[in-house]
N, C-alpha and C positions, 0 to 999 in steps of 0.2 A: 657475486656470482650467483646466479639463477639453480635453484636446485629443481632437479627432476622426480618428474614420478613414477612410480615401478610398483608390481603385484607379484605373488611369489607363492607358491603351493607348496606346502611341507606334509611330511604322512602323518599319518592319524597320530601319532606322539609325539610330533612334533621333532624328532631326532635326523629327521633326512630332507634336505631341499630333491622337490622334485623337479621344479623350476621357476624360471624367474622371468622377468621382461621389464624391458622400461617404455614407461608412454612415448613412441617415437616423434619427437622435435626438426623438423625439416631443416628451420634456419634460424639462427638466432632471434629475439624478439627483440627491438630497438629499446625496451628497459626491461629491468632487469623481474621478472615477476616468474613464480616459481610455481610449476605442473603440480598440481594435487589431485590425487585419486578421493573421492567425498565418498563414493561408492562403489562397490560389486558386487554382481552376481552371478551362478554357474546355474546355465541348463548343460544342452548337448555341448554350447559351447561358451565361451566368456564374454561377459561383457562388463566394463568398466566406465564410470561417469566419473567428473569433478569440475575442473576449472583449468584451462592454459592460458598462455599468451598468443599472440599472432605466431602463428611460426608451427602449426600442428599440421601433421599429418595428414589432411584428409584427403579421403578416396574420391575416384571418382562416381559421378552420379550421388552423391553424398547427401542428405536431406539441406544441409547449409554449409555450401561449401568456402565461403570466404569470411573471415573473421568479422563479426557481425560487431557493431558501436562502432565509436574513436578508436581506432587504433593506437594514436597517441596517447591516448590516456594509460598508466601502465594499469588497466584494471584488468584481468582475464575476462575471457568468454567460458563458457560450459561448453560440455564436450562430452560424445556417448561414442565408445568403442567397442567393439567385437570380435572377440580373437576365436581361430580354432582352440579345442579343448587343450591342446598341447601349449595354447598361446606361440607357437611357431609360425603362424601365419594371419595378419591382420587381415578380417573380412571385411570389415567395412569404418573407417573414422569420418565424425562429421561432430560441427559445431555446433551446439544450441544453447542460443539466447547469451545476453550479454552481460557483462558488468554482475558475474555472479558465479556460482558452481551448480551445476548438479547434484543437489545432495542425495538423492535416492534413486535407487535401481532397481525393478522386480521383471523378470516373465514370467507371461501367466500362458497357459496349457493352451494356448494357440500360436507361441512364439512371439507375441507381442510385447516389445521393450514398454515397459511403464517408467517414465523419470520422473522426477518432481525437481523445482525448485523456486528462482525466483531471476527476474528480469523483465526489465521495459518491454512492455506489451508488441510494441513497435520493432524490435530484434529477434521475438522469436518469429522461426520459419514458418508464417501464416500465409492463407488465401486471403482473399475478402468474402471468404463465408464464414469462419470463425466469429465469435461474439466476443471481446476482449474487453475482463471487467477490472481487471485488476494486474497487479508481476508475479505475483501467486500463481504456480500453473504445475497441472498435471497432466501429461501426455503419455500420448501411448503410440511409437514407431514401430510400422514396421520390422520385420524379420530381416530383412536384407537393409531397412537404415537409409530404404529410400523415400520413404514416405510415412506420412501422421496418418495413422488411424485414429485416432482423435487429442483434442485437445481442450480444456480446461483452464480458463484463468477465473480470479479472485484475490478480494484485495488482500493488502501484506496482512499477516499472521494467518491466515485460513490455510493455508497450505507450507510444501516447502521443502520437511524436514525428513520424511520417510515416506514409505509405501508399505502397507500391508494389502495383499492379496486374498479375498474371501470369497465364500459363492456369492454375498450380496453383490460382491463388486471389487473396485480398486479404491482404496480408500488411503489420502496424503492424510499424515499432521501435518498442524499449523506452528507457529509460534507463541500462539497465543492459547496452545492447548484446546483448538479451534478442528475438528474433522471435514474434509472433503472427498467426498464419495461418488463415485464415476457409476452408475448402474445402468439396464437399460430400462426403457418403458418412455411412456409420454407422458403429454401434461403439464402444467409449470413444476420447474423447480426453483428451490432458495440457495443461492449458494452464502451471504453472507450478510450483513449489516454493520453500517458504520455511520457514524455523526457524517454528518453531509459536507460538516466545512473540513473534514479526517481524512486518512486514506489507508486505516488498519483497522479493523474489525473488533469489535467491541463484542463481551458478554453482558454489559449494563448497556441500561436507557436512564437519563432524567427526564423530569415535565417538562415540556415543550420543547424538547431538542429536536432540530431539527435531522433527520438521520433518512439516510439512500439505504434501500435493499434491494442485492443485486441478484439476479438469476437468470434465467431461460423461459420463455413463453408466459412473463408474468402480466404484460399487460398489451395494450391493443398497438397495429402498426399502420396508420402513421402514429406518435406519441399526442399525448396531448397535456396541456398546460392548466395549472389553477385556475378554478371559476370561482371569482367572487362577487357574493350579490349581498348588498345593506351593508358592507365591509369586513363580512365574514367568508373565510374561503370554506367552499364547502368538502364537503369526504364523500365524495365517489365521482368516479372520471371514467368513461368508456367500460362500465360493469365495474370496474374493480374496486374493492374498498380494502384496507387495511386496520384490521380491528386488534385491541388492547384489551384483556377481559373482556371482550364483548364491546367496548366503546369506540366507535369507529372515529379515526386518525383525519385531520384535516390532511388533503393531498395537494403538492404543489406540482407534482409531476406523475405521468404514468407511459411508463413505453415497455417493449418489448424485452427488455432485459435488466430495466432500471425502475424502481419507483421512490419518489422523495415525496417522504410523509413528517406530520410536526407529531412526535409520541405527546400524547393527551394529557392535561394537568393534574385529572383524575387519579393518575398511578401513584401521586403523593404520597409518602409514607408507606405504599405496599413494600416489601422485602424484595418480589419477585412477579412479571406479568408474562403475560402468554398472548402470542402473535398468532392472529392468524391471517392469511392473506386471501380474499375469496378474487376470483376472476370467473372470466365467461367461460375457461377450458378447466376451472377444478377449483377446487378448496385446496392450501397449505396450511395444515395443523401445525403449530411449533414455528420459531421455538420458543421456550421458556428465558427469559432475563433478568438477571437482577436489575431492582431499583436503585439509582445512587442519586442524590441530594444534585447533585453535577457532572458532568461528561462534557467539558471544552473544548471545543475546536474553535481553530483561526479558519477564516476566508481567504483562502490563495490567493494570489496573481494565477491570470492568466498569460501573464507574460514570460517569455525563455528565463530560465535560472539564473541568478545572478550568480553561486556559487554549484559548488559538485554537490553536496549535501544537504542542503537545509534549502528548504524553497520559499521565495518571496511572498507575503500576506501581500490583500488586495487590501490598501491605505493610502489616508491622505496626507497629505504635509498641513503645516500650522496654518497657512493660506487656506486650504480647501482644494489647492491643487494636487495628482493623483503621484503619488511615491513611486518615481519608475529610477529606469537606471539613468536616463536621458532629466532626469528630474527629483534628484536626491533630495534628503531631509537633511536637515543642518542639527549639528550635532547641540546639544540642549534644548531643542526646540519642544513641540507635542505632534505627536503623530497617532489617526484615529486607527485603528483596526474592528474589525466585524466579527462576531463570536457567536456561534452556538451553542446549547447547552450550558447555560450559566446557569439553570435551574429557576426554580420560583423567584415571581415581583412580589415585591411592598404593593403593586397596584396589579393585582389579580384580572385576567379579562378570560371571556370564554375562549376555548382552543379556535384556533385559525383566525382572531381577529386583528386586523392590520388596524395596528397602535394610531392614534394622535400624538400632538405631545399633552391634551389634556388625559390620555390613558397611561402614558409613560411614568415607570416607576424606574427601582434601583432594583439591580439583585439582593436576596437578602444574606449569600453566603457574602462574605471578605470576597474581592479580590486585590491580587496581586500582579505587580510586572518584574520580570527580571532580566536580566543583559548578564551576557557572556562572552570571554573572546573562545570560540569553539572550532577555527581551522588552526591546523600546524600546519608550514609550509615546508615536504622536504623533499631533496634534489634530489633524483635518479640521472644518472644520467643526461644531466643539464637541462631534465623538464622537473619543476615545479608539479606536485600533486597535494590535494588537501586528506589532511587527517583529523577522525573528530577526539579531540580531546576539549572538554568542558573545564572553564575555569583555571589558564594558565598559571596564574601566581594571584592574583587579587580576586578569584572565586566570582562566583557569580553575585551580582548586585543589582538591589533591589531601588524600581524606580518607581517615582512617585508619579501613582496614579489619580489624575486630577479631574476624570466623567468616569463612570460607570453606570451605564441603565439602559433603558429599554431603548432598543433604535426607533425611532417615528420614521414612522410610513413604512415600516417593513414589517410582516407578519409577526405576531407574539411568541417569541422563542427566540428571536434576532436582540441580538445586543451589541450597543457600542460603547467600547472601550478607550479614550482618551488616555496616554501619557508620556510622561517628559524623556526624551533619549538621553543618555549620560552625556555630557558636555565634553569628556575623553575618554579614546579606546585604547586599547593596548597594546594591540597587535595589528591595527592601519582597518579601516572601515568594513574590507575586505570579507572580516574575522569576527563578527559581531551577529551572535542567534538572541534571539530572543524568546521567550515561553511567559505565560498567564498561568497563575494560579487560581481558580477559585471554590473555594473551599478546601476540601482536602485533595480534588483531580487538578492534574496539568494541563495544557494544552502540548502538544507538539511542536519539535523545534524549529520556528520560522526565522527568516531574514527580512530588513526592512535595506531601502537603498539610502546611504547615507552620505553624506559631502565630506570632503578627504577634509582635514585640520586644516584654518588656513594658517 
């Protein structure tokens, strides 16, 4: 049975309910997922955020008013409510964004609802003017809950977890102990950095990794792509340069709210570097990074998700044919993946130069491959939903990595990864993540598409 959510006002010592209210549920939800309040806050009158299922209240003229994702999936949507001061009379209920809660709640001295939390870009209540960089978002609703006074995304841990309210501005935590700060004024901003093949936001760089910083007005529109000349890509695209101590960053990418730059080999052994990003409308000072030996990331598929949670690497089968669902790997076989941030080669080349195989070396930290069965499959209500638990009963195991080194023909910072999948899973093809170790950093948890046992 689905449990409800409800707020309650007791007096200042806590000895007297003044009153109470429960989040009002229209109609049952076809599984069973339970209303949680994540947040509240009191001006003149109340307002409450968290998570529901299908089946919420909402008003009309609501900013989103029909349960936004799969319904079927029992996961909630987020949800922002407004009660009078007495909580006697609901002012306005509406839904936002999916597959998550609203964890934070502030108005600030114009009446404007500030939320934060987290959701597919694609479910929050956007125009097509919005710039959507990430499911990290901090917005700001109107008074009456009918409309965005604005909106703010970035990638996962940049935001999320809270709201505090200052004169500079509105400013979310992240997860990753990461600040994002809404203020006004022009000019570019940064909102974040992350390994290019990642999709969370990092406080380290290594040498040559390749890594996207996302923000607002950082580089020219239409975008424009790497120039390579003698087979060096050069650092600077349409005015913009992105500089390391001073050492300017080979650029494979520059647009208006994206740039993908390779961090410089230069920073070897520093502890700590400093970004700055120059463009034609400002300079951005900061910010400061730690240096790590390693920062891995896998290369995505660009293809739909094979599972809820862990999303498919762009890899080959032992053939050379591309690892889809329509074109699985067989179980012991080798399968390639694509890695950034593996850190320093055995065969050192200047920043931005697109390897040979006579330039190709190995990395020189270890790596590692590992397999896990990481869905449970349990029944609500006669659907099937995935839960992550890593390592059922046989723990995660370690698979024998047979290439590791520099990828030929793709700029220096790119690495291919060869190795062998386990011969048997545990919990049906389904239910199999994968991650790279190398050095003491992971990569994040991928999927590769595998062939059922014959």
């Amino acid at each position: 049975m689905a449990e409800a959510g409800f707020f309650a006002k007791f007096s200042s010592d806590g000895s007297t309910l003044l009153w109470a209210a429960y989040v009002p549920v229209v109609a049952a939800p076809p599984y069973f997922v339970d209303v949680l309040i994540a947040a509240i806050t009191f001006d003149a009158s109340g307002n409450a955020a968290g998570t529901s299922p299908n089946g919420l209240n909402v008003t009309a003229g609501a900013l989103q008013t029909s349960f936004p994702g799969a319904a079927v999936v029992p996961v909630g949507a987020g949800f922002v409510m407004k009660f009078n001061s007495g909580a006697q009379e609901l002012l306005f209920s509406t839904y936002f964004g999916a597959e998550g809660e609203v964890d934070g709640v502030a108005v600030d001295s114009q009446g404007v609802i500030w939320v934060t939390g987290a959701s597919p870009p694609g479910e929050l209540p956007v125009t097509n003017v919005e710039t959507l960089l990430g499911e990290d978002y901090l917005a700001g609703i109107s008074p009456d809950g009918s409309s965005l006074s604005a909106l703010f995304t970035a990638p996962s841990g940049m935001a999320g977890l809270g709201i505090i309210l200052s004169p500079s501005g509105v400013t979310s935590l992240g997860g990753t102990g990461a600040l994002l700060t809404a203020s006004a004024g022009a000019g570019p901003s940064l909102v974040g950095i992350a390994n290019s093949a990642g999709s969370t936001v990092s406080n380290a760089v290594a040498p040559y990794e390749l890594i996207s910083l996302y923000g607002l007005g950082l580089g020219p529109q239409p975008p424009m792509s790497a120039q390579v000349v003698n087979g060096v890509t050069g650092n600077s695209l349409g005015g913009v340069q992105v500089l390391f101590d001073q050492t300017p960053a080979p650029l494979l990418y520059v647009g208006p709210d994206q740039i993908n730059a390779i961090v410089p080999s230069e920073i070897y052994g520093q502890d700590t570097t400093t970004i700055q990003v120059v463009t034609p409308a400002g300079a951005l000072s900061g910010p400061t990074m730690n240096v790590s030996p390693s920062q891995p990331g896998v290369l995505l598929s660009s293809a739909p998700n094979s599972t809820l949670l862990a999303p498919p690497a762009a890899a080959l089968n032992q053939d050379g044919s591309v690892n889809s669902a329509a074109n699985p790997a067989a179980l012991g076989s080798i399968v390639s993946v694509w890695v950034s941030g593996a850190g320093i080669s055995t065969v050192p080349v200047p920043d931005g130069t697109i390897r040979s195989s006579a330039e190709a070396g190995v990395p020189t930290l270890p790596v590692v491959a590992f397999s896990s069965p990481v869905l449970v499959l349990e029944n609500y209500g006669g659907f099937s939903y995935a839960g992550l638990y890593a390592g059922l009963s046989q723990g995660p195991l370690s698979l024998e990595v047979v290439y590791a080194g520099d990828a030929v023909g793709m700029v220096a910072g790119a690495s291919q990864i060869n190795f062998l999948l386990p011969t048997e899973v545990e919990s049906g093809v389904d239910n199999v993540g994968f991650w790279l170790q190398i050095g003491e950093a992971s990569t994040e948890l991928f999927t590769l598409y595998l062939e059922a046992p014959q």
